[in-house]
N, C-alpha and C positions, 0 to 999 in steps of 0.2 A: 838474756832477755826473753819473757816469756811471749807468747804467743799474741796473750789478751793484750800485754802493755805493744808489743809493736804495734797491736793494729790500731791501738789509739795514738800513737804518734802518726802513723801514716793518715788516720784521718784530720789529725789538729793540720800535719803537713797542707794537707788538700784543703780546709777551711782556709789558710792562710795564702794558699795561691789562689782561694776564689776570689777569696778581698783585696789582693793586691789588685786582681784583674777588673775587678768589678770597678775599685778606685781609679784605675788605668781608661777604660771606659767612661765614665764618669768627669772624669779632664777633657779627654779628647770630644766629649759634645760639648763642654762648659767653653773650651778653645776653640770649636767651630759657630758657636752660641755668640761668644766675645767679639767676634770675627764680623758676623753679621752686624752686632748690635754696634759695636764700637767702631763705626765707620768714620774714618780721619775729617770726614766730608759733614756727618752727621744726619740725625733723625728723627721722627717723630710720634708721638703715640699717644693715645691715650688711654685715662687709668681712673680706676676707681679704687676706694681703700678704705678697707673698715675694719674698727679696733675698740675694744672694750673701752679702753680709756683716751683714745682719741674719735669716739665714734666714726661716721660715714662721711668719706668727700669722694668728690669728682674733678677731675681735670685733664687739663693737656699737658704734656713734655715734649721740649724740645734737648736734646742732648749730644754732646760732640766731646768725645773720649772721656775725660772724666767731670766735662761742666754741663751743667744743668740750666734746664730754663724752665719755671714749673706755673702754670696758670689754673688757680681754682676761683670760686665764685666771693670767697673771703678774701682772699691775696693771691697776690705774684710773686716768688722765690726769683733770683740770680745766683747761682754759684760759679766762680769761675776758674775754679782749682783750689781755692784757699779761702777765700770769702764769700760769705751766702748773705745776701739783702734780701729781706722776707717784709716787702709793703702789706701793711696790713688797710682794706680800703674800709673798712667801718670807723675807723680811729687816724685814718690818713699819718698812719708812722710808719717809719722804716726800720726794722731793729739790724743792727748788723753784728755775725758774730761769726767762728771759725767752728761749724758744727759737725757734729759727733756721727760715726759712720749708721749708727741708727737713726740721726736725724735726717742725714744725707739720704737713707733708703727711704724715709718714709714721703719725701718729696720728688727721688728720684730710684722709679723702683731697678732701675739698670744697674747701681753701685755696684751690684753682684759682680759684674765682669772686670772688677777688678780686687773684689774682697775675696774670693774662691783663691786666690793665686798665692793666698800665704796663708798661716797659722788656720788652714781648718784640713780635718779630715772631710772623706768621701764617699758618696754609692750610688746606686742605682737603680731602677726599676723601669722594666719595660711594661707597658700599660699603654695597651690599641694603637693608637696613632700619636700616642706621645711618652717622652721620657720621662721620668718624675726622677727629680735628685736631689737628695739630703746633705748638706750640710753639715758640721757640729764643729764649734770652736774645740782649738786644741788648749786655747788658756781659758780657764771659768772665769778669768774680769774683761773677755772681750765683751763690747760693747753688743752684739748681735752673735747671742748664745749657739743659734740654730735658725737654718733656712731649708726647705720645700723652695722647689722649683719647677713650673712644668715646665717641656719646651718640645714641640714641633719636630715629629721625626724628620721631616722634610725641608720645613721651610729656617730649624733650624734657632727659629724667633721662639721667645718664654711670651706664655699667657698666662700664666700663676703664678704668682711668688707667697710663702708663707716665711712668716719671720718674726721668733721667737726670741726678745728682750725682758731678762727675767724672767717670770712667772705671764709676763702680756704677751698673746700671739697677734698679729696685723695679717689682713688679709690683702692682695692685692691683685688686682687685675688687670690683665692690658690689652688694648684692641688699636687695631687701625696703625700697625706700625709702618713706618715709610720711611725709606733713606733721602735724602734731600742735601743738598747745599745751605751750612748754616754760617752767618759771619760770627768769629767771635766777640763781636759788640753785642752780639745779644745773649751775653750771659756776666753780663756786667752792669749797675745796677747806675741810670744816670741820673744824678739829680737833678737837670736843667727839663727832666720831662716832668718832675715831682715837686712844682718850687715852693709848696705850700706844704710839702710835707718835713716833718719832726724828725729828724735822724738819732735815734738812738742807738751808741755806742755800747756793742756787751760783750766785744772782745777784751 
């Protein structure tokens, strides 16, 4: 073995344990991240989210492990593991259906702390008082291609999320996060408060 090719193997060697460790790193904030955000008890925050093809909203989230409760000036979302009722109040309908981890982010921008945990690769970047972490799907037909995440060297909480469906990126932002006591009634969609509204069915 020549001289020139060993040292190019000992450097591919050394790129490949930077990446493992950088991935390694990169877990262990997503799992400290998760930890905070996915509290059994639940929390709350709010967000704003703007996107080419779904332009600019604002709202509140409430959230408890993987169900959502999402409140913008158009509608109120319920997810509560398997079902998402999305009242629309201009049209007083409810449409109900079993939505797509990209639909689930862009109402609950938290989904993260449980999509990280299988089929994506990882990294990292340190940047002042926060972490920034990439994402990228390991299959090109996942639904949520690539995500951007800031999060809080400290506090541990994400204030940025980007997230890349197709060729459209979504911006998202979140302030005022808070852990709280949530029931799971409120992530369940009731129609005895809605008596007048239209239920449509698109599962």
């Amino acid at each position: 073995m020549t001289k020139k090719l060993s040292i190019c193997l000992l450097l591919m060697m050394a790129g490949l344990t930077s990446g493992a460790q950088n991935a390694t790193l990169a877990r262990k904030v997503l799992d400290k991240t998760a930890a905070v955000v996915g509290s059994k008890n639940g929390a709350s925050a709010d967000f704003s989210l703007t996107s080419k093809k779904y332009g600019s909203v604002t709202g509140a989230i409430a959230i408890k492990g993987n169900m959502f409760h999402a409140t913008t000036p158009e509608a109120i979302v319920w997810y509560n593991g398997k079902t998402q009722w999305s009242y629309m109040k201009k049209t007083n309908e409810v449409n109900v259906n079993h939505p797509t981890e990209a639909q689930q982010m862009r109402m609950n921008p938290y989904k993260f702390i449980t999509l990280y945990k299988t089929g994506y690769n990882m990294g990292i970047t340190d940047k002042g008082s926060n972490y920034w972490i990439h994402l990228t799907a390991q299959n090109k037909s996942a639904t949520v291609q690539e995500l951007y995440i800031r999060i809080g060297k400290k506090s541990y909480r994400p204030s940025q999320i980007r997230m890349r469906q197709g060729s459209d990126w979504t911006d998202i932002n979140i302030s005022n996060f808070k852990a709280k006591r949530l029931p799971n009634s409120l992530f369940t969609f009731n129609a005895k408060d809605y008596p007048t509204a239209e239920v449509i069915d698109l599962r």
